[in-house]
C-alpha positions in Angstrom: 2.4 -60.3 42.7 5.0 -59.6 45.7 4.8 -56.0 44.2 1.4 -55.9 44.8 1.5 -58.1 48.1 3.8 -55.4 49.0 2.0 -52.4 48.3 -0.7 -53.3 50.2 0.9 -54.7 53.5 2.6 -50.9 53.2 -0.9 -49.7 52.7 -1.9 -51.6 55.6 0.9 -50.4 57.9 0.3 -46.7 56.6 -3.4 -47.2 57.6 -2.8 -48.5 60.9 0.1 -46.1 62.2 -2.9 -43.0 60.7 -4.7 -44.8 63.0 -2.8 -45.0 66.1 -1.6 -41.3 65.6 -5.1 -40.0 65.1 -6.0 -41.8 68.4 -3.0 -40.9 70.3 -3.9 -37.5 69.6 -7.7 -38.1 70.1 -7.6 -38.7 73.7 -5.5 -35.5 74.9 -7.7 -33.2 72.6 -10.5 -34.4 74.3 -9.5 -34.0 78.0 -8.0 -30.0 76.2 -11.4 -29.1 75.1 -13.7 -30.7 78.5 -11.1 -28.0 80.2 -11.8 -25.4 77.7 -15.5 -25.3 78.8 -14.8 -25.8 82.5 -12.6 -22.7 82.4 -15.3 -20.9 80.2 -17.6 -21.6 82.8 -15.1 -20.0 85.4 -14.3 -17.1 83.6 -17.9 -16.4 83.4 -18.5 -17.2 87.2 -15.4 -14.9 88.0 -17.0 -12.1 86.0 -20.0 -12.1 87.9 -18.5 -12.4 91.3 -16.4 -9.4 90.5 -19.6 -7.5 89.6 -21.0 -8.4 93.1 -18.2 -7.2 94.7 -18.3 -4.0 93.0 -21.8 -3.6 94.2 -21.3 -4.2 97.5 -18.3 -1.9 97.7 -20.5 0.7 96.6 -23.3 0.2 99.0 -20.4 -0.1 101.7 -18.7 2.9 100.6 -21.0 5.2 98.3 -18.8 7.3 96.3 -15.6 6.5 98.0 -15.4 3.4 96.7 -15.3 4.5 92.9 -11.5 5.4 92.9 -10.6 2.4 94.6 -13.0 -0.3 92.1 -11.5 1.8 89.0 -7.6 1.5 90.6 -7.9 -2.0 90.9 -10.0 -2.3 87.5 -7.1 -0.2 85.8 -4.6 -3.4 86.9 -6.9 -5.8 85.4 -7.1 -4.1 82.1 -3.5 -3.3 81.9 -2.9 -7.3 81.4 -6.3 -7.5 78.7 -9.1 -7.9 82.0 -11.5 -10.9 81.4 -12.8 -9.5 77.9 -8.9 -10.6 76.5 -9.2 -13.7 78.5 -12.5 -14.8 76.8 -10.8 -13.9 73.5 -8.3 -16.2 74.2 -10.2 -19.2 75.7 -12.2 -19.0 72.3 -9.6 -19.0 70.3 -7.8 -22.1 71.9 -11.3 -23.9 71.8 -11.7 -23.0 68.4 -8.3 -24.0 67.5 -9.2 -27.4 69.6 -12.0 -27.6 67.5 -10.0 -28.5 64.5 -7.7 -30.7 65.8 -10.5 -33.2 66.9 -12.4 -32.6 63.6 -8.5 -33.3 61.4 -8.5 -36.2 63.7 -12.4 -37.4 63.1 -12.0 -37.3 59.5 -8.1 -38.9 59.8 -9.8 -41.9 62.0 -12.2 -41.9 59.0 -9.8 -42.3 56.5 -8.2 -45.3 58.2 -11.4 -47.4 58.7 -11.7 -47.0 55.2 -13.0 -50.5 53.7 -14.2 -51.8 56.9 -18.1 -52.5 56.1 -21.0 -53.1 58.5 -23.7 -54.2 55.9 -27.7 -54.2 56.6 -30.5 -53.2 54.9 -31.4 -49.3 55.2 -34.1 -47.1 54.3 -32.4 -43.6 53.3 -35.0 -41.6 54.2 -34.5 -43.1 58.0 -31.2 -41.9 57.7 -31.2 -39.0 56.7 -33.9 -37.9 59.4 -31.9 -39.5 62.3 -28.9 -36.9 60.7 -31.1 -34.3 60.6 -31.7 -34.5 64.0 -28.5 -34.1 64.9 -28.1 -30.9 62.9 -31.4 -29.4 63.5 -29.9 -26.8 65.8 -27.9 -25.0 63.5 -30.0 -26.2 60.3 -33.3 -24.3 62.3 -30.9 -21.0 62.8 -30.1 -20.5 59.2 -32.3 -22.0 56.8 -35.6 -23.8 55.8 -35.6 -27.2 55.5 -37.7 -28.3 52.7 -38.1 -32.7 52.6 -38.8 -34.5 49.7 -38.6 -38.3 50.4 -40.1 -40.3 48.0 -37.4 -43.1 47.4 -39.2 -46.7 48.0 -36.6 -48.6 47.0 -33.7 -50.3 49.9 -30.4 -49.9 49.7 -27.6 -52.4 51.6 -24.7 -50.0 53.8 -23.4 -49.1 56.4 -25.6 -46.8 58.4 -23.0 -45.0 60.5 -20.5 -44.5 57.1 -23.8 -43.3 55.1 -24.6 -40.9 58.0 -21.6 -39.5 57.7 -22.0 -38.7 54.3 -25.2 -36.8 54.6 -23.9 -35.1 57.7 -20.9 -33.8 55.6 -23.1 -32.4 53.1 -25.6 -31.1 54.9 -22.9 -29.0 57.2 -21.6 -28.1 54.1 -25.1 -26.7 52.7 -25.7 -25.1 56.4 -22.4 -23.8 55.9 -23.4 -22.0 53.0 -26.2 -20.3 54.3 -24.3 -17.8 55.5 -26.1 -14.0 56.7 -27.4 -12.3 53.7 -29.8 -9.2 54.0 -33.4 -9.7 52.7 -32.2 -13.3 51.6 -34.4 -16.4 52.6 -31.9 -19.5 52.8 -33.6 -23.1 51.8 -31.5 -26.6 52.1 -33.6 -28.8 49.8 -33.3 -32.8 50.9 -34.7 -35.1 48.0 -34.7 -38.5 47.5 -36.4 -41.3 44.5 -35.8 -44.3 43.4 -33.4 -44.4 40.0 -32.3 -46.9 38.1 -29.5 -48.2 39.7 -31.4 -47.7 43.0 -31.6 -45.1 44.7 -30.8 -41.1 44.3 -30.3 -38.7 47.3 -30.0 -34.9 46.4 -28.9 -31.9 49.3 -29.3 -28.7 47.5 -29.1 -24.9 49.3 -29.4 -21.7 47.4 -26.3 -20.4 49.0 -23.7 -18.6 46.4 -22.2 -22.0 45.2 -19.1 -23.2 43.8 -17.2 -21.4 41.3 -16.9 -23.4 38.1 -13.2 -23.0 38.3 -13.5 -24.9 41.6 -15.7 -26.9 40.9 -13.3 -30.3 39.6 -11.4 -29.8 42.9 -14.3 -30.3 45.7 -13.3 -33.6 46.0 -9.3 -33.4 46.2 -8.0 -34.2 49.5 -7.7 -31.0 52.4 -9.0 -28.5 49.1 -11.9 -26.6 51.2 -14.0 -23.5 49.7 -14.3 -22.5 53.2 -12.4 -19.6 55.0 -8.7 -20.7 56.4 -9.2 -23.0 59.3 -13.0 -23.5 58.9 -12.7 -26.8 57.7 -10.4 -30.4 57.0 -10.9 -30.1 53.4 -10.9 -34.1 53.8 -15.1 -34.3 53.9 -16.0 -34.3 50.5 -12.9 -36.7 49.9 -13.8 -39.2 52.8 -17.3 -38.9 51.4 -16.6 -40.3 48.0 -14.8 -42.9 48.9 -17.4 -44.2 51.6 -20.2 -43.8 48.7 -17.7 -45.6 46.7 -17.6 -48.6 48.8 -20.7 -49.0 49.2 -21.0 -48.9 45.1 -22.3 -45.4 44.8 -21.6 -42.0 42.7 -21.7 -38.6 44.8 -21.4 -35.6 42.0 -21.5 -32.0 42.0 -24.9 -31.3 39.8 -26.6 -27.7 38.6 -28.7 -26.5 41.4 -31.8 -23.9 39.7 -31.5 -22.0 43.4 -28.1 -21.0 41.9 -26.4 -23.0 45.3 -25.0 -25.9 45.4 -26.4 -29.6 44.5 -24.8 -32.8 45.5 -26.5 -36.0 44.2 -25.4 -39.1 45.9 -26.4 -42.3 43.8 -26.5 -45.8 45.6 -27.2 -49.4 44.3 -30.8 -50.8 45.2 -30.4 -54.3 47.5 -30.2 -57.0 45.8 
């Protein structure tokens, strides 16, 4: 018993300093990456300023001024000119990027067994994540609802949303550009026997059999190196978990990839 009393006030301490890091670290990123876009926004008002100067020199000056815009041009380009700049401010933002998404899904991972408990309809969550991926959902694929679940489940909302959002990047994620190719993300739900069942499916290329028993490992990701934490199908489990679910890897007709997500009814 002090074994165990242990383990779990080391568990607890574990949590707490994954906690405190991933906020120590949240706060910076997020002042890093509100500067990234201010000095996108500048690079983009320098390059249009230095366009209007080049127009005026040349109403000025006519011809004469050519030798002079393409001398000083030549200086600009010898250090990269604003094209390597913009290259560069991507790739920090992008690099940014994944800091505050390891840190999201580290701050994840710590609140990990702390429950807000209600009464839910899925189908009202899964529309109010929708909405917040209809952007990119709109620019790749057709979005095909099913909801006929009746049943009520008990969770947390904000945990559970996460879940769908992670799956449903993951499926938008996988309707990548492919000539002569329309993309679908199916979104299904019905009532089961334990309660309730929630299906994502796309018709994407899918996961490899061979990979297919490691989806849910922690930082394993099928996605290109640095595209992703490789923690979201991990932190996804564990929240369906919690909330006495299943989430699986099923067989998807459209050859993509199916997740099922199965959660108790309320009692």
């Amino acid at each position: 018993m002090a074994s165990q009393h242990s383990d779990e006030r080391g568990h607890g301490e574990t949590t707490a300093l994954v906690a405190g890091v991933a906020h120590e670290i949240n706060n910076p990123i997020t002042y890093v990456l509100a500067n990234l876009a201010e000095l996108e926004r500048s690079c983009s008002a320098i390059d249009e300023v230095l366009a209007g100067y080049r127009e005026e020199l040349k109403n000025l000056h006519g011809d004469r001024a050519n030798a002079r815009i393409a001398d000083l041009e030549r200086k600009l380009d010898e250090c990269g000119g604003l094209a390597l700049a913009a290259e560069l401010l991507a790739d920090a933002t992008e690099g940014a990027q994944r800091i505050r998404d390891l840190v999201r899904d580290l701050l994840s991972l710590s609140r990990a067994g702390e429950r807000s408990r209600a009464p839910l309809v899925v189908a009202d969550v899964l529309e109010q994540t929708l909405r917040l991926v209809s952007r990119s959902l709109t620019a790749r694929a057709e979005l095909v609802r099913d909801f006929q679940a009746t049943r009520e489940i008990e969770g947390d909302r904000a945990r559970l949303g996460q879940v769908f959002l992670n799956l449903l990047q993951n499926a938008i994620d996988a309707c990548g550009p492919a000539a002569g190719r329309a993309h679908r993300i199916h979104v299904r739900t019905r009532d089961s026997a334990r309660g309730v069942c929630i299906e994502i499916e796309d018709n994407g290329p899918g996961i490899p059999d061979e990979l297919a028993s490691r989806i849910f490992a922690p930082f394993f990701t099928t996605k290109s190196q640095g595209a992703g934490t490789g923690l979201g199908l991990y932190i996804s489990r564990r929240i369906v978990a919690e909330h006495g679910g299943t989430v699986e890897l099923g067989q998807a007709v459209s050859g993509g990839a199916l997740f099922r997500v199965e959660l108790p009814e309320r009692d």
